[in-house]
C-alpha positions in Angstrom: 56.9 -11.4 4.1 54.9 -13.5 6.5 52.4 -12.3 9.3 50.7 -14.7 11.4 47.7 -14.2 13.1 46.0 -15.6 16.2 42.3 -15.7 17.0 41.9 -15.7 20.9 38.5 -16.5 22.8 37.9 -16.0 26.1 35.0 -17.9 28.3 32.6 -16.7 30.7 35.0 -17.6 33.5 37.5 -15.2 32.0 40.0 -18.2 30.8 41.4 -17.1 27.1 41.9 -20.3 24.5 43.4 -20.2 21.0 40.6 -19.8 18.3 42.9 -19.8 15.3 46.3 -19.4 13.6 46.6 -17.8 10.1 49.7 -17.0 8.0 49.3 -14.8 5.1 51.6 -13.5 2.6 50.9 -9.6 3.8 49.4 -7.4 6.3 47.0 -6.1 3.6 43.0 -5.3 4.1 42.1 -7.8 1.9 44.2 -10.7 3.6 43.2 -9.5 6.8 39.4 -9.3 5.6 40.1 -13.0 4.3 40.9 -14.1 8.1 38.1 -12.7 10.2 35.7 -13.8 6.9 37.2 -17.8 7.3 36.9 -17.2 11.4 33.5 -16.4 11.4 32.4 -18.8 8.7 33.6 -21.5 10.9 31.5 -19.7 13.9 28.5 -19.6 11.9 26.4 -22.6 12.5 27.1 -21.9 16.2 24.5 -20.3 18.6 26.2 -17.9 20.6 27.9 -15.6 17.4 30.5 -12.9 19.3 28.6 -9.1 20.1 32.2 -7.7 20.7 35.1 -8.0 18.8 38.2 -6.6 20.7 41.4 -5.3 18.5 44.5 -4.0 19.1 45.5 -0.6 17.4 46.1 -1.9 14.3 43.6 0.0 11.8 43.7 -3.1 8.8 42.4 -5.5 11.6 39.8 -2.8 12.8 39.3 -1.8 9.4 38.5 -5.6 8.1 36.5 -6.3 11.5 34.1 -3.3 10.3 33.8 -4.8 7.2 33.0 -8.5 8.3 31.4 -7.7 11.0 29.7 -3.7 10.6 26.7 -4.7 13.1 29.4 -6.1 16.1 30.6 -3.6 18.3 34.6 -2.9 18.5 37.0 -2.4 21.7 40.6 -1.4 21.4 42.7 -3.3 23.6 45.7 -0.8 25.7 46.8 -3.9 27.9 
């Protein structure tokens, strides 16, 4: 089974753009953990890194956002 994932930004004039699209074979924490690792290794040479990373409830995206990212802070989405 296929799950895709999209990567939104949003600017500092509150307009969101698409960061990324990502199809893996399963919603597993190592796939997901795989995403947000490629996503920020593009980022990297960039100055402005993201402080906040926000999720929905899902806990393999929160759980591979801790993992890549254990120094970011987290917000849950209920929009």
């Amino acid at each position: 089974m296929m799950s895709m994932f999209e990567i939104v930004g949003i600017t500092s004039t509150d307009l969101t753009y698409s960061a990324s699209f990502e199809f893996v074979t399963r919603e597993k924490e190592e796939n997901v953990v795989w995403v947000v690792q490629m996503m920020f290794k593009l980022l990297k040479s960039k100055i402005n890194m993201p402080k906040v990373v926000v999720t929905d409830m899902d806990t393999t995206l929160m759980n591979a956002v801790a993992t890549v990212l254990p120094e970011n802070g987290a917000i849950l989405c209920y929009f």
